[in-house]
C-alpha positions as CSV (number, residue, x, y, z in Angstrom):
1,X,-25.5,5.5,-21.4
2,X,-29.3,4.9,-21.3
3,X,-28.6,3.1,-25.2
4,X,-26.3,0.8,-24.1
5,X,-28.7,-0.3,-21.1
6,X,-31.0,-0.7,-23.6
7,X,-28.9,-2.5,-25.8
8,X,-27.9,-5.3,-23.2
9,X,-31.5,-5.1,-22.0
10,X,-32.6,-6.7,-25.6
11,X,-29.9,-8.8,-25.4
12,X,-30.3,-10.3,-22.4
13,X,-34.2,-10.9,-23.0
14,X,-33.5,-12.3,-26.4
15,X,-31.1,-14.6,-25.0
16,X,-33.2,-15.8,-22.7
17,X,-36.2,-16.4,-24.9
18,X,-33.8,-18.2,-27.1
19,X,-32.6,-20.1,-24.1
20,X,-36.1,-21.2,-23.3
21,X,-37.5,-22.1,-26.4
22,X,-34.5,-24.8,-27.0
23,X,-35.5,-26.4,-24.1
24,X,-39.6,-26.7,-24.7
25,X,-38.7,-27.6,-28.3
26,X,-37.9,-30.9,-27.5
27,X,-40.1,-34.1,-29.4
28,X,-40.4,-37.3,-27.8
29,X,-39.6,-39.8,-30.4
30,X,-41.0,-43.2,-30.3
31,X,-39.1,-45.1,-33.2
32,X,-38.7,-48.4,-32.6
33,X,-37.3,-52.0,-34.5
34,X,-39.9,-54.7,-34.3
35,X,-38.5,-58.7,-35.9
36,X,-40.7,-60.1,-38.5
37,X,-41.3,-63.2,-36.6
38,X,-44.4,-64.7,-38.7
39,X,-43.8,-65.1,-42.3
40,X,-47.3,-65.6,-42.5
41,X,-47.5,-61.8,-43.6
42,X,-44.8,-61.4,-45.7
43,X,-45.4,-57.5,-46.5
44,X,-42.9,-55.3,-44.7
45,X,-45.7,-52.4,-43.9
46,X,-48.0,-54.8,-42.1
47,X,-48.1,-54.7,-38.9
48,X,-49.4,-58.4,-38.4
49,X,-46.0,-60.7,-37.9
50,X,-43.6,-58.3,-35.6
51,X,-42.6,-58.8,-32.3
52,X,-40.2,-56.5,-30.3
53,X,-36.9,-57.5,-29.3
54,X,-34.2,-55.5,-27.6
55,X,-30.8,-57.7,-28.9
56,X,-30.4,-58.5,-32.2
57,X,-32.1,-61.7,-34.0
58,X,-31.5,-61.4,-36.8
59,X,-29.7,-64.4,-39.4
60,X,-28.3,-64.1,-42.5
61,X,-30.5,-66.0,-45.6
62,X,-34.1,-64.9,-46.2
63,X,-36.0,-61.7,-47.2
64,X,-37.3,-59.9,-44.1
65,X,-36.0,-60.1,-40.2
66,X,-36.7,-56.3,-39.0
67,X,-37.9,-53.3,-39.7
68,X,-39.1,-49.9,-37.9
69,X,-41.4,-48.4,-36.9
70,X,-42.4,-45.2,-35.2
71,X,-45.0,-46.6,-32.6
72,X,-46.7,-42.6,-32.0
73,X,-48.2,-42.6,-28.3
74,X,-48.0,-46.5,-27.8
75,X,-45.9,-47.5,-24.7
76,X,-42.5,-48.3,-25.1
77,X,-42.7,-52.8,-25.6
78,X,-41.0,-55.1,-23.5
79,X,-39.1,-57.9,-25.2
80,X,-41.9,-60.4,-26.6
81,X,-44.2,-57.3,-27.2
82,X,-46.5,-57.4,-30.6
83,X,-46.4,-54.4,-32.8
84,X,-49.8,-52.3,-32.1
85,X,-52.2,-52.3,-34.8
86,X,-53.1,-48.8,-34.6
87,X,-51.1,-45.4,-33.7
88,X,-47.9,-46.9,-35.4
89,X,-46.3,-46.1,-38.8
90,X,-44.5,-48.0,-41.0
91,X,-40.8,-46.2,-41.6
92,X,-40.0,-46.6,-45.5
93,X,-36.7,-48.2,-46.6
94,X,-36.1,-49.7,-42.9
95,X,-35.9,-53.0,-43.6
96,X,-33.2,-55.3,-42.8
97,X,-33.3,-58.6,-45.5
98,X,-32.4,-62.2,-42.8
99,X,-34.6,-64.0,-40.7
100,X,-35.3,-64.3,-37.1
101,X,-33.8,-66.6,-35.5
């Protein structure tokens, strides 16, 4: 008898720690789509050009309308919002070919 309370002892504490630490686990992830809106820099990984949009502007014919970004610890943007220049990276093999609108 004293085994089997010790037996639902450990299970009841292990699934309780498990319980716990899939809650605390949890990132916060801060990935974003910003429109190349200035063609003035034409590079995909530069920052310089993108403005945030939450509806899609994007038109078929051209080389770059959007791409994404994970903006790290910068506040979520409001429609018209520039991409940071710092705290933001560049997410490879995002890009959508188009134009803006």
């Amino acid at each position: 008898m004293n085994k089997l309370r010790k037996v639902t002892f450990g299970i009841l504490v292990g699934g309780l720690a498990f319980g716990f630490s899939a809650f605390t686990t949890i990132e916060k992830s801060n990935i974003v789509t910003y429109y190349k809106v200035n063609m003035t820099y034409p590079n995909a990984n530069d920052y310089r050009g993108y403005v945030y949009y939450s509806d899609n502007r994007c038109m078929s014919g051209g080389s770059l309308c959007k791409a994404t970004w994970n903006i790290g610890s910068n506040a979520i943007p409001q429609d018209g919002d520039p991409l940071p220049g710092t705290g933001t990276t560049f997410i490879s093999g995002s890009t959508y070919s188009g134009h803006f609108e």
